[in-house]
C-alpha positions as CSV (number, residue, x, y, z in Angstrom):
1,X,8.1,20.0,0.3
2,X,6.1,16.9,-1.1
3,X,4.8,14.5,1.3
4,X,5.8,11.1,0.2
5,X,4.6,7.4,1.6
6,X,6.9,4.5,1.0
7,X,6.1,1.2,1.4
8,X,8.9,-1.7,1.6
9,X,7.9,-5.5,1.2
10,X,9.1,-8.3,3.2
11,X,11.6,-9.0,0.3
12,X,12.9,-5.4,0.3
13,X,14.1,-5.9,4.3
14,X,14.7,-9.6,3.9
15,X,18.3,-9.2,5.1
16,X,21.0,-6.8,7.0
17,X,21.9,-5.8,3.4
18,X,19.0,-4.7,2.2
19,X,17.4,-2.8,5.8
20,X,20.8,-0.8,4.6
21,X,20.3,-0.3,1.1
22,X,16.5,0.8,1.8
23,X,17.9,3.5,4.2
24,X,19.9,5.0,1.8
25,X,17.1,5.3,-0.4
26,X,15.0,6.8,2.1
27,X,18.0,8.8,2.8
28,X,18.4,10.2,-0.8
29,X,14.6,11.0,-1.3
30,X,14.3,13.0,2.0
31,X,16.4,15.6,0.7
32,X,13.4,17.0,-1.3
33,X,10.2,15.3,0.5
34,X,9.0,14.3,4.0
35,X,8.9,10.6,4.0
36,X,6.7,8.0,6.2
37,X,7.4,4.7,5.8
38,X,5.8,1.3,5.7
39,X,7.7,-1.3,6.5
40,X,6.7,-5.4,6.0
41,X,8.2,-8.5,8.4
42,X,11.7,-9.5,7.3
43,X,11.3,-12.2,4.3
44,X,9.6,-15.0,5.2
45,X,8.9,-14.5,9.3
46,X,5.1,-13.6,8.8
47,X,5.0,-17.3,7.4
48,X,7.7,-18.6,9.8
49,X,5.8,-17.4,12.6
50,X,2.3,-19.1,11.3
51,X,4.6,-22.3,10.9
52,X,5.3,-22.1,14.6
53,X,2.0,-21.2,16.5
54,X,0.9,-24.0,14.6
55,X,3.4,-26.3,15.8
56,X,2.3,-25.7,19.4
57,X,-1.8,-25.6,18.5
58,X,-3.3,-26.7,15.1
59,X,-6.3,-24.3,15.8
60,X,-5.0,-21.0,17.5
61,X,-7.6,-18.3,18.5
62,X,-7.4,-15.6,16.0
63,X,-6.7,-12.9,19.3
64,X,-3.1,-14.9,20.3
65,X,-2.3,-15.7,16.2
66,X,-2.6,-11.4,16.4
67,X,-0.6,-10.9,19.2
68,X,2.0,-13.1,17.3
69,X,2.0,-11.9,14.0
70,X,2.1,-8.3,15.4
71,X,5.3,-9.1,16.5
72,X,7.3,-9.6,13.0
73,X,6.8,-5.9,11.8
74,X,8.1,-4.3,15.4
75,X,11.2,-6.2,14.1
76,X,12.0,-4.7,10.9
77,X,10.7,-0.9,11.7
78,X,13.3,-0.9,15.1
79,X,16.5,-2.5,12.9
80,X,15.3,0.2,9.7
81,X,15.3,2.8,12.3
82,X,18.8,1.8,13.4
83,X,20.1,1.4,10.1
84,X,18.9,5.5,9.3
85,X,20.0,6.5,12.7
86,X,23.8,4.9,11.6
87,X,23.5,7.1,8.4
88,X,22.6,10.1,10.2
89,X,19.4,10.7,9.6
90,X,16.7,11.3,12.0
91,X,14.3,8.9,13.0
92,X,11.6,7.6,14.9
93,X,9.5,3.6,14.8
94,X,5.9,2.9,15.7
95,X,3.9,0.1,15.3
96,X,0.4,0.5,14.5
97,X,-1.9,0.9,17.8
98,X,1.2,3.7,18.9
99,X,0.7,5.6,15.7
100,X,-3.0,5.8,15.9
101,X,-4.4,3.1,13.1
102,X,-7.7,2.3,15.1
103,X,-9.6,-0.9,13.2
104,X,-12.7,-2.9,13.5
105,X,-12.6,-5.8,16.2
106,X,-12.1,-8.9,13.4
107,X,-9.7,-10.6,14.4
108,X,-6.6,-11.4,12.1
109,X,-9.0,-9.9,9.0
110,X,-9.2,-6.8,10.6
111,X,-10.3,-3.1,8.6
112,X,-9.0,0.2,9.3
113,X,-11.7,2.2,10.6
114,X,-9.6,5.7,11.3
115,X,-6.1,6.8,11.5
116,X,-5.2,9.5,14.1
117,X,-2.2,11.4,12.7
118,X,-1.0,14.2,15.2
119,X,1.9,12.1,16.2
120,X,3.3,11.6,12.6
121,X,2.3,15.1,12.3
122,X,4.2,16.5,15.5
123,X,7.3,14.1,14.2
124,X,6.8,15.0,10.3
125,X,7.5,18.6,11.5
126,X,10.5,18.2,13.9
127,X,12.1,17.0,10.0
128,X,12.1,13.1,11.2
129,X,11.7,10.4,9.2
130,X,8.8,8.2,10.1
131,X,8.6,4.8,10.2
132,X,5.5,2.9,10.4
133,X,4.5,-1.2,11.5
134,X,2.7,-2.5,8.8
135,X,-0.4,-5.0,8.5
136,X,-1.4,-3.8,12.4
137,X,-3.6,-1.5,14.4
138,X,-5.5,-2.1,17.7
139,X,-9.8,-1.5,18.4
140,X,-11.4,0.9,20.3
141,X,-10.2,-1.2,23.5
142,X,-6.9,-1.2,22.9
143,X,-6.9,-5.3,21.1
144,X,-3.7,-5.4,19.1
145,X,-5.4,-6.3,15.3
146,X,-4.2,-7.2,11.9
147,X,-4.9,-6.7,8.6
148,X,-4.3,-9.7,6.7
149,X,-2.2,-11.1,3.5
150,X,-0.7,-7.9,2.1
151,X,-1.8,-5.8,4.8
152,X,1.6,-3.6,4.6
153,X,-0.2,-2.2,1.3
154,X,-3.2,-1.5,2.9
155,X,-1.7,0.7,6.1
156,X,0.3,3.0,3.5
157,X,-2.0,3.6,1.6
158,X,-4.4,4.5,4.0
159,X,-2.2,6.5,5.8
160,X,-1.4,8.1,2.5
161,X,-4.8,9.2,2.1
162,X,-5.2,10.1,5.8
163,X,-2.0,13.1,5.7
164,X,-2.8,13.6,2.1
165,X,0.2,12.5,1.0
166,X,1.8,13.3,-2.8
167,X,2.5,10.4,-3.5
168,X,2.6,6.5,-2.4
169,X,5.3,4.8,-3.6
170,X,5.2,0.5,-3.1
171,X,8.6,-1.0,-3.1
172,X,8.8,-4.6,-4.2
173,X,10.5,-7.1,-5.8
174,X,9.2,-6.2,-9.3
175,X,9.6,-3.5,-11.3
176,X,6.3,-2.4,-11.6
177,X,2.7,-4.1,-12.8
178,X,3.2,-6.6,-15.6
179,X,0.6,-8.1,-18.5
180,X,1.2,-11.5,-16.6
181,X,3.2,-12.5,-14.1
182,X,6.9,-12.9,-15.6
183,X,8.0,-15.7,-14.0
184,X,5.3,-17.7,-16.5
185,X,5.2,-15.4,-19.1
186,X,9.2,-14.4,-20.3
187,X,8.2,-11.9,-22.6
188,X,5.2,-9.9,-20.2
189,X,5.3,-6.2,-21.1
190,X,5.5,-4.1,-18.4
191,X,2.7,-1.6,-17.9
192,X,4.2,2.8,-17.4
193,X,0.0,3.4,-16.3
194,X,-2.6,1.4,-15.5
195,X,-6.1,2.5,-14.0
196,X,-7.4,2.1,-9.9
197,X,-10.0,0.2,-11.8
198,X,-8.0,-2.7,-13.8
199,X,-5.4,-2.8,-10.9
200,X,-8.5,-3.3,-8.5
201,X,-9.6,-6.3,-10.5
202,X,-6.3,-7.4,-11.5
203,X,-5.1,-7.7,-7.6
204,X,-8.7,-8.8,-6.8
205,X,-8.1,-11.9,-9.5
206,X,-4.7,-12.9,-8.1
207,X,-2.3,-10.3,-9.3
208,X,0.2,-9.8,-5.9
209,X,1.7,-7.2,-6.7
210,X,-1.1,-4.3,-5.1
211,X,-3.2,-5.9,-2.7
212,X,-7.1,-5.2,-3.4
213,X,-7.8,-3.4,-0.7
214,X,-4.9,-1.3,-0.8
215,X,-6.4,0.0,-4.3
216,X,-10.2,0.5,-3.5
217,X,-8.5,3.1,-1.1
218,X,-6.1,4.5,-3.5
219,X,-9.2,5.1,-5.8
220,X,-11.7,6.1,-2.9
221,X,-9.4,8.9,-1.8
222,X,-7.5,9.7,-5.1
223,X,-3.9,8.2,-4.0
224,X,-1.6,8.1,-6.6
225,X,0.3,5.3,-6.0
226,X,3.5,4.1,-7.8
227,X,4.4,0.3,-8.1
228,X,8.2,0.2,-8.5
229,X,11.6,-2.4,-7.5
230,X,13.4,-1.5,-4.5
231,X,16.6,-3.0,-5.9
232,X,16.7,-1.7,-9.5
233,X,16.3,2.3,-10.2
234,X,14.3,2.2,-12.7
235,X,10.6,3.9,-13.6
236,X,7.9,1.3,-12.0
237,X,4.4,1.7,-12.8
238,X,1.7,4.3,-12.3
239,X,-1.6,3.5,-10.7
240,X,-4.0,6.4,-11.6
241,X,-7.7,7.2,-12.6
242,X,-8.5,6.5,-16.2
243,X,-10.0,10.0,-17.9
244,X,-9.9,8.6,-21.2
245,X,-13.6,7.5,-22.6
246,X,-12.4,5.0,-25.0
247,X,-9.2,2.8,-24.6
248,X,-7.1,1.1,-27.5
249,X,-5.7,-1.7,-25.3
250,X,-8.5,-3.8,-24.9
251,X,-7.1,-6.1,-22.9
252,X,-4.3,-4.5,-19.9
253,X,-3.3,-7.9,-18.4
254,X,-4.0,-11.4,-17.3
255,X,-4.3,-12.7,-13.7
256,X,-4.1,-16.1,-12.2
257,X,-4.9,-17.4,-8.8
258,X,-4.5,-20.6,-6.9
259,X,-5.4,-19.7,-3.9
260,X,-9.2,-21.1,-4.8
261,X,-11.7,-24.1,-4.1
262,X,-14.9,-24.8,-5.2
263,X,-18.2,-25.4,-3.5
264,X,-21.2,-27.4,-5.0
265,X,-24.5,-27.8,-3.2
266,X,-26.7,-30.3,-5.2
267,X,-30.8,-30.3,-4.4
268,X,-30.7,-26.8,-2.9
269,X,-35.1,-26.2,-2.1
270,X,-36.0,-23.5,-4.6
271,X,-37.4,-21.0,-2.1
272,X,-37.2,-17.5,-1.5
273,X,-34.9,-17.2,1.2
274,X,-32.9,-20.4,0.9
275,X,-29.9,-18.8,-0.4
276,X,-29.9,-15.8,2.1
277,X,-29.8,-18.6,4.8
278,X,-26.6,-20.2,3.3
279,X,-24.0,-17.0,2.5
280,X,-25.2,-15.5,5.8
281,X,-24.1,-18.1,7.0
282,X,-20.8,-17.9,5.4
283,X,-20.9,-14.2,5.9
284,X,-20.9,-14.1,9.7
285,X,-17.8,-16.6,9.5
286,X,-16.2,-13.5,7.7
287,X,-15.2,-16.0,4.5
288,X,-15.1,-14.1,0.8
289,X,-17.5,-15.8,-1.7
290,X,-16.3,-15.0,-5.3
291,X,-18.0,-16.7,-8.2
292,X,-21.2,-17.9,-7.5
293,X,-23.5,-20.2,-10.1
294,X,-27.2,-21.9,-9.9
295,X,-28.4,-23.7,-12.3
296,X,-31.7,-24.0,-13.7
297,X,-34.6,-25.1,-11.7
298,X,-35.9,-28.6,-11.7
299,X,-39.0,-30.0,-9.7
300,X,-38.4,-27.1,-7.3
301,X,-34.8,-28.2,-6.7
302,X,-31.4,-26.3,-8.2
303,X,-27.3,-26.5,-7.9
304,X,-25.4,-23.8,-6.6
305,X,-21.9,-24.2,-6.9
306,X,-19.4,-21.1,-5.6
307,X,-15.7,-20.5,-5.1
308,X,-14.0,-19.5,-2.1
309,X,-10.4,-19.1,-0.3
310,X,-8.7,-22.2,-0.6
311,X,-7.7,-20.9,3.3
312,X,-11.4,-21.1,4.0
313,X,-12.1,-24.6,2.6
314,X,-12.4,-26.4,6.0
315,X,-14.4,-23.5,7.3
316,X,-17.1,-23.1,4.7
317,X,-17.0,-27.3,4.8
318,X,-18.3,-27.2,8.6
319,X,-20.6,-24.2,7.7
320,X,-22.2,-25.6,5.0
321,X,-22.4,-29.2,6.7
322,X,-24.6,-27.4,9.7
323,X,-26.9,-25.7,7.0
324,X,-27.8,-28.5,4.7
325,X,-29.6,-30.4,8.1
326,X,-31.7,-27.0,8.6
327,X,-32.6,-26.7,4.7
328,X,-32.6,-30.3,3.5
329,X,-29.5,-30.0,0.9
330,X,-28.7,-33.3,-0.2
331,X,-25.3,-34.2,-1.1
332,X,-22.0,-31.6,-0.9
333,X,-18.8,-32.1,-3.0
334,X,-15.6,-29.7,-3.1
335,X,-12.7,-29.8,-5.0
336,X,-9.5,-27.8,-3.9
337,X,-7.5,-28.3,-7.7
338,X,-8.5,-25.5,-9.3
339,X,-7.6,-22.3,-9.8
340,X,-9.1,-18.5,-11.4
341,X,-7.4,-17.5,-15.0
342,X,-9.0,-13.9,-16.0
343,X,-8.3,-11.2,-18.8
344,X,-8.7,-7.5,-17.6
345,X,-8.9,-4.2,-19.6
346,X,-11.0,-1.0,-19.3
347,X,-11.3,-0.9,-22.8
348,X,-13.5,-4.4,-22.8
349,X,-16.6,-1.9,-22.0
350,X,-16.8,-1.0,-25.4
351,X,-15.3,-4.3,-27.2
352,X,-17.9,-7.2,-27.9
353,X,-16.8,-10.6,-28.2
354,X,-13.6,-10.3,-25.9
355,X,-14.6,-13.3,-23.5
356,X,-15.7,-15.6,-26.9
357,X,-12.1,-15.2,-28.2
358,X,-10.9,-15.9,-24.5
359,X,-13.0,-19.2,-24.7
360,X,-11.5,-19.8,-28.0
361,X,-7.8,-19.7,-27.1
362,X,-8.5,-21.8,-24.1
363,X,-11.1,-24.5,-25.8
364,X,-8.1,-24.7,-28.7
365,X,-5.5,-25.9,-26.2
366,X,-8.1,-28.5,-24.4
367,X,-8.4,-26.7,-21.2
368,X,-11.6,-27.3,-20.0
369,X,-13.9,-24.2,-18.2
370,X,-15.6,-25.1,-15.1
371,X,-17.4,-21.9,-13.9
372,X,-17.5,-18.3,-15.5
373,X,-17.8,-15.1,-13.8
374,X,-17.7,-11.4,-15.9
375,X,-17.7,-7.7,-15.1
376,X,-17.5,-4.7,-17.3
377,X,-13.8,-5.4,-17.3
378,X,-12.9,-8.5,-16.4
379,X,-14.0,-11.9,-17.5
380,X,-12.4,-15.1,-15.4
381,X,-12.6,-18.9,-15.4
382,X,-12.3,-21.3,-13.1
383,X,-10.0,-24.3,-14.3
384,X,-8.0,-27.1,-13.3
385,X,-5.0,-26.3,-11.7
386,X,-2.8,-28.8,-14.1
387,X,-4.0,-25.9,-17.2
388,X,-3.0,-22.7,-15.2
389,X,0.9,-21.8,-16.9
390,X,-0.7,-22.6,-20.1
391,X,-3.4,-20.5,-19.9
392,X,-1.5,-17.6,-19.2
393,X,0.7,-18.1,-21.8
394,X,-2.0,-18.5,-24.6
395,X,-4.2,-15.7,-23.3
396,X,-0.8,-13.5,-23.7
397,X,-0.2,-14.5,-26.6
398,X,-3.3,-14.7,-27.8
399,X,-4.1,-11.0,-27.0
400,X,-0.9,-9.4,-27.9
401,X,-0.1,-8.3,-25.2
402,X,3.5,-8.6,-25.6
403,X,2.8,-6.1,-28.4
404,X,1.7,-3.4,-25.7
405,X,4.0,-0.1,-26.4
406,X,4.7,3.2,-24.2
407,X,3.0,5.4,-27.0
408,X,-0.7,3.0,-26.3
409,X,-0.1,3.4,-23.0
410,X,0.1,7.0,-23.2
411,X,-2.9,7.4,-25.3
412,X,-5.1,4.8,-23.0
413,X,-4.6,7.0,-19.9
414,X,-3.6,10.6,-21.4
């Protein structure tokens, strides 16, 4: 028997209908397969319980906001458990720390450090269906953790690659991975394969269907993981390693996010050292720098400008406050309206002047570029946040990738 892990969203358990519809599912695929499952918080209670601790303190300690959060998934594994249990099928719930998932000690951001599976092992073999908390674990000394935004991705897949699981299916509210997101671009072509490598930078870039981390494991441990709707039957989309030297789809997809700010620092000292002082700094506060720009050097002075979290504004505000006293920075400014538009596609490697047509389509349509950033495989933009739907929609259109078709598809990851 295959070893499956399924993963249902917050969206997929949002209601008493649903919990029952996803047993039945779990139901009909147990026939043939053991089955763990990861379960999300019902609909919208991860951000209904955020809502509420801040109600009662603006600033929580990240240990309590834990201890709260926790709380959501315990929820919707107990009431999925009873819904199988009513449909006779046998069952068993545990939340993260009861099921082994031992992290790091960061608070709220926390990473999964091992993942003791006798217990699912012992339960897998009685012919139970296991049910697993999402987006939790607990340290070495016993410190209930969690994993952050799409978390729930994260613990199956890991947990995948820890029993060596078939197969790790993630049940959404889309059908599978799309050129763009749908809901801006109507005529988005949805993707049968795509690579660990452009679903990395595509979920990196804003994409929320896979979260990031959730793929770097996929990849690390060679998890192939299926992205598919848990209310239509229909084929979702393959995440797998790409073993095909040279692609024909240049492009894959586009990504947007607006979950960014920018950072400038003006009359930075040009010293060796200066800019180890001030992301250390930025480091230790466990905040994500993504793009990062200095400009040229002038009478020993330079401009570094950077993008972060749009969470993390206030944050990285007070951090780099503190550190332009100890290095003499003279003037900060921030701007919280902007927002990351990026292309993606494996086959850019071997495709000069993909990011000069990108800058074409979007200087044609007056929307102006404020920072650039590139990879092998990615090339994104920060812009105002006003210019995002039409961005996507140009870059779509402007790439074809409407145009994509299963028989490309097949040849691009054969």
């Amino acid at each position: 028997m295959a070893l499956i892990v399924q993963k249902y969203g917050g969206s997929s358990v949002a209601n008493v209908e649903r919990i029952k519809n996803v047993a039945l599912n779990i139901a009909k695929n147990r026939t043939n397969n053991k089955i763990v499952v990861v379960v999300s918080a019902l609909g919208d209670t991860t951000d209904e319980l955020i809502s509420l601790a801040k109600q009662i303190n603006p600033k929580p300690s990240s240990r309590e906001m834990d201890m709260l959060l926790a709380t959501g998934e315990q929820v919707s594994i107990a009431l999925l458990a009873m819904a199988l249990d009513a449909i006779n099928v046998p069952v068993i719930s545990f939340t993260g720390p009861q099921v082994g998932i031992i992290t790091d000690n960061v608070h709220t951001k926390a990473r999964i450090k091992e993942i003791k599976t006798n217990r699912i092992d012992t339960v897998l073999s009685e012919n139970k269906v296991v049910i697993v908390a999402g987006f939790q674990g607990k340290t070495p000394e016993n410190e209930i953790t969690t994993l952050g935004r799409g978390g729930s991705d994260t613990t199956a897949v890991a947990l995948a690659a820890a029993l060596g699981a078939d197969l790790c299916e993630i049940y959404t509210d889309v059908e599978g991975v799309y050129t763009a997101d749908p809901r801006i671009v109507t005529n988005a072509s949805k993707l049968k394969r795509i690579s660990y490598d452009e679903m990395l930078e595509l979920a990196s870039l804003g994409a929320k269907v896979l979260h990031p981390r959730s793929v770097e494991l996929a990849k690390l441990y060679n998890v192939p993981l299926c992205v598919r709707s848990s209310f239509i039957n229909k084929e979702g989309t393959l995440v797998v390693e790409n073993t095909l030297m040279e692609k024909e789809v240049v492009v894959t997809g586009i990504a947007h996010d607006l979950n960014v700010a920018k950072i400038g620092l003006f009359d930075v000292p040009d010293q060796p050292g200066i800019a180890s002082i001030i992301f250390n700094a930025l480091a230790k506060a466990n905040i994500n720098i993504d793009m990062i720009i200095q400009s040229a050097m002038r009478n020993n002075i330079n401009d570094i400008a950077f993008t972060i979290p749009k969470d993390d504004l206030d944050k990285a505000l007070e951090i780099a406050n503190n550190v332009a006293k100890e290095i003499d920075i003279s003037e900060i400014v921030f701007d919280d309206d902007v927002a990351k538009i990026s292309i993606v596609g494996a086959g850019m490697i071997s495709s000069p002047g993909v990011a000069a047509k990108m800058f074409n389509i979007l200087a044609r349509e007056n929307i102006n570029i404020e920072m650039i950033s590139t990879s092998e495989i990615k090339v994104s933009c920060i812009i105002k946040t006003k210019d995002v739907s039409k961005a996507v929609q140009v870059l779509h259109e402007g790439f074809e990738l409407d145009k994509i078709t299963d028989q490309q598809q097949n040849k691009t990851l054969a």
